[in-house]
MARKEFI-191011 format. One record per residue: residue in three letters; x, y, z of N, C-alpha, C in turn. Coordinates in steps of 0.2 Angstrom, whole numbers, padded with zeros to 4 digits, always signed. Example, Ala and Ser with C-alpha at 12.3 -4.5 7.8 and 13.67 -1.06 7.14 Angstrom:
2
ALA+0066-0028+0039+0062-0022+0039+0066-0016+0039/SER+0064-0011+0035+0068-0005+0036+0064+0000+0039/
//
This chain:
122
UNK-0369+0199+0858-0363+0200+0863-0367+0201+0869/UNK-0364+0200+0874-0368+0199+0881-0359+0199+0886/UNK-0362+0205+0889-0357+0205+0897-0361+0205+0902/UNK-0359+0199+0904-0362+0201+0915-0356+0204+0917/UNK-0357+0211+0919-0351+0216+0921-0351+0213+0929/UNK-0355+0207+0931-0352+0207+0938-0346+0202+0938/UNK-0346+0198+0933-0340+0194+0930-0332+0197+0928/UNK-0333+0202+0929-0325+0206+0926-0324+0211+0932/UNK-0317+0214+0928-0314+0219+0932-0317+0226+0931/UNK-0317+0229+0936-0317+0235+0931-0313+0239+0925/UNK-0317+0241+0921-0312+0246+0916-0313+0239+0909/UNK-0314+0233+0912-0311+0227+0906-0318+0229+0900/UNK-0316+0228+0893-0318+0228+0886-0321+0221+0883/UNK-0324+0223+0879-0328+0217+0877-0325+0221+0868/UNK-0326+0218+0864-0326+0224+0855-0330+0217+0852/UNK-0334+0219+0848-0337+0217+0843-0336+0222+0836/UNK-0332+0218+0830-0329+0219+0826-0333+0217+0820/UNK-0337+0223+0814-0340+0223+0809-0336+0221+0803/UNK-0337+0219+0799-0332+0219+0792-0329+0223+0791/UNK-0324+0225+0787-0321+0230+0783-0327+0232+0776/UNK-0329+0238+0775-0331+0238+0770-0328+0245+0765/UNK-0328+0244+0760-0326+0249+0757-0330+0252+0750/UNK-0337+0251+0751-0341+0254+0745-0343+0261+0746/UNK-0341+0264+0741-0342+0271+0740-0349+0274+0741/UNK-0351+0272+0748-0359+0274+0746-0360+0276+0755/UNK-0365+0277+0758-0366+0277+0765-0372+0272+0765/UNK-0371+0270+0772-0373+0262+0777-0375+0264+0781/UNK-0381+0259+0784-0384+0260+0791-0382+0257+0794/UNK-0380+0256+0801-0379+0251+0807-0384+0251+0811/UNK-0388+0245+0811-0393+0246+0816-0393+0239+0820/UNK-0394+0240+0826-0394+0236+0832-0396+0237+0836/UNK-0398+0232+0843-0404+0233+0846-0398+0232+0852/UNK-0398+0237+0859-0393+0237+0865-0397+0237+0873/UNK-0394+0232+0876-0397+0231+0881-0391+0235+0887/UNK-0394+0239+0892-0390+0241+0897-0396+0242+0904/UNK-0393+0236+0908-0398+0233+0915-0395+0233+0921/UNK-0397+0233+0926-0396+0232+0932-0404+0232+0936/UNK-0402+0229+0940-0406+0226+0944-0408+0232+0949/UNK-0402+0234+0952-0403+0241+0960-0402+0247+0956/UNK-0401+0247+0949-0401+0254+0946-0394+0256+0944/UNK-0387+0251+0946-0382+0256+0946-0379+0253+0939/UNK-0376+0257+0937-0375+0258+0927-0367+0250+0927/UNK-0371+0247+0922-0368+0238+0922-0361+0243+0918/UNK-0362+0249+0915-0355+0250+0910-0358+0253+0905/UNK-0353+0254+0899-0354+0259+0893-0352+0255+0887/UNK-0359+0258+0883-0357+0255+0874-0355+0261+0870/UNK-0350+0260+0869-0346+0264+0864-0344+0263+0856/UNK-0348+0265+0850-0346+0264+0843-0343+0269+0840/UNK-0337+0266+0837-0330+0269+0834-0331+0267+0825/UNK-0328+0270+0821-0326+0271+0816-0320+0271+0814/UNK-0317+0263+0810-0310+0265+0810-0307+0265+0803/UNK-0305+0272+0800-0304+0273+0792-0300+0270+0790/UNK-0297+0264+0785-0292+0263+0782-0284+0258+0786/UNK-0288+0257+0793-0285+0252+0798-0282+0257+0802/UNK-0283+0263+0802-0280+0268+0808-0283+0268+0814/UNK-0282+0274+0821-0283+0272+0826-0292+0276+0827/UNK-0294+0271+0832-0298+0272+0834-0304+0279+0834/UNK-0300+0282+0838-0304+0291+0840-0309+0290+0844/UNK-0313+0296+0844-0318+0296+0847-0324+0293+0846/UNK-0329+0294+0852-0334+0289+0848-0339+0292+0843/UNK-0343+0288+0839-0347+0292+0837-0352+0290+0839/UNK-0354+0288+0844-0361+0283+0846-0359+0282+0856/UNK-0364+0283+0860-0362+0281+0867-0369+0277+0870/UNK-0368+0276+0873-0376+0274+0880-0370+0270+0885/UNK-0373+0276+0892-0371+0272+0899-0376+0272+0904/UNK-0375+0271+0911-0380+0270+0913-0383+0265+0914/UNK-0388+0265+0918-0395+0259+0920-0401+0263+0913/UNK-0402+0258+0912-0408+0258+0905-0413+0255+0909/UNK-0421+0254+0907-0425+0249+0909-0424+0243+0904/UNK-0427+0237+0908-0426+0231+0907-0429+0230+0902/UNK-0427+0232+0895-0427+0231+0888-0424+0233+0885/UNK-0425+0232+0879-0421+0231+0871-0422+0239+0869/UNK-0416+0242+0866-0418+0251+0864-0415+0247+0858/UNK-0416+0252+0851-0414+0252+0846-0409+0257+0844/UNK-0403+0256+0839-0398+0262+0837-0398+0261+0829/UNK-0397+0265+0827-0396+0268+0821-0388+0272+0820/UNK-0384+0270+0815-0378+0272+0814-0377+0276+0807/UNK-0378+0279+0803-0375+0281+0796-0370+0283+0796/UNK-0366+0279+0789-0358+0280+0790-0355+0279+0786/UNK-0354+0285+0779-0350+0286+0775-0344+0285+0771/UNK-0343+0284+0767-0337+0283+0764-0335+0282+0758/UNK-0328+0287+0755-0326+0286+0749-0322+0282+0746/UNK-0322+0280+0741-0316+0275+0738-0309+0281+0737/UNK-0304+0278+0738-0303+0274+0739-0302+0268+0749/UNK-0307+0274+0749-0305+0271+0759-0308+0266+0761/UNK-0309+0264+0766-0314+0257+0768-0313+0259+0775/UNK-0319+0256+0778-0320+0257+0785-0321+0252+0790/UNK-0323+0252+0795-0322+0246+0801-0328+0250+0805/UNK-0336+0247+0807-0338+0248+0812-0335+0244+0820/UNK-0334+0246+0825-0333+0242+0832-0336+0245+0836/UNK-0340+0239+0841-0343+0242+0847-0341+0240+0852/UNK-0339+0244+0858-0336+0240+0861-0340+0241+0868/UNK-0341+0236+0873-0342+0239+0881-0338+0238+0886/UNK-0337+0241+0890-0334+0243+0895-0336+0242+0901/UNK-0335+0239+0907-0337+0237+0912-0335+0244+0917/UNK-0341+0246+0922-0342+0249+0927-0339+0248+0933/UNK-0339+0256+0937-0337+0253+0943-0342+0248+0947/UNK-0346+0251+0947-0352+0246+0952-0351+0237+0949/UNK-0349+0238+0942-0348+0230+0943-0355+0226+0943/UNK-0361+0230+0940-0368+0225+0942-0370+0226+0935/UNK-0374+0219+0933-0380+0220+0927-0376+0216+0923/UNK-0381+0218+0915-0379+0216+0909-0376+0220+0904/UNK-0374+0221+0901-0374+0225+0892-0373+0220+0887/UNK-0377+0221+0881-0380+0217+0878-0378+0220+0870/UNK-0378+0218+0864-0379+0218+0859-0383+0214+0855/UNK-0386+0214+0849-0390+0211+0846-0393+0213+0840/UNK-0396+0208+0836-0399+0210+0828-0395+0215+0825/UNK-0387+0216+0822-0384+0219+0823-0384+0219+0814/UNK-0387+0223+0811-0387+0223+0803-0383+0229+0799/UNK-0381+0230+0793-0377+0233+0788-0380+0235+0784/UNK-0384+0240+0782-0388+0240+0776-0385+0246+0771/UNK-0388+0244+0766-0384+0249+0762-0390+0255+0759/UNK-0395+0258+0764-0399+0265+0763-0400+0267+0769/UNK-0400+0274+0768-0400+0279+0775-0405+0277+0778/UNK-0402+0278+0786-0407+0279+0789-0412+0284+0793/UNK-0417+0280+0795-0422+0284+0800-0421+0289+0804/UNK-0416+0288+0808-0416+0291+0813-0407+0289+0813/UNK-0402+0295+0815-0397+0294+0813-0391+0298+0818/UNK-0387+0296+0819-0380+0301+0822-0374+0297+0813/UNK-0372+0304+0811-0368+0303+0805-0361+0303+0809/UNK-0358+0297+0807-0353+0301+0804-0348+0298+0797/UNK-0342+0304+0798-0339+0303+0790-0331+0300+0791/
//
């Protein structure tokens, strides 16, 4: 997924939408996020939400805004769940006032063993 937040409005969304899953077990979300500008001023915000059983959003469990240097970071997500519920990863970005740069997603995998380095949630 790729926003040039100088292409949008402010405030406008982008969402990238994981499967629903529903195996009794905890999963890693891991992917690689790009957040760039050029003069420094922050392209927007990556925001990862958890949605239990088709319900509403909430808060996030996962943030980065800001100007980042011109590279790739990695994140790690661990993310629970019991039968009978199922879940939904979404990541969504957000375009900035400044209106400048890129936000990016990538390599964006599911795996079913904990992870390394982690923000949980349930």
């Amino acid at each position: 997924m790729l926003v040039n937040s100088s292409q949008h409005a402010v405030g406008q969304r982008a969402q990238l939408l994981l499967p629903a899953l529903s195996e009794n077990d905890t999963h890693c979300v891991q992917f690689s996020y790009f957040l760039y500008s050029r003069d420094g001023h922050s392209p927007g915000a990556l925001n990862a939400y958890v949605r239990v059983n088709g319900g509403p959003l909430g808060n996030p469990v996962w943030n980065a805004s800001g100007a980042h240097s011109k590279q790739w970071h990695q994140a790690e997500l661990a993310v629970s769940t019991f039968w009978p519920n199922e879940y939904q990863v979404l990541i969504e970005a957000t375009v900035s006032r400044e209106r400048k740069g890129y936000i990016a997603l990538d390599d964006i995998m599911v795996v079913n063993y904990p992870c390394c380095k982690c923000h949980v949630s349930q």
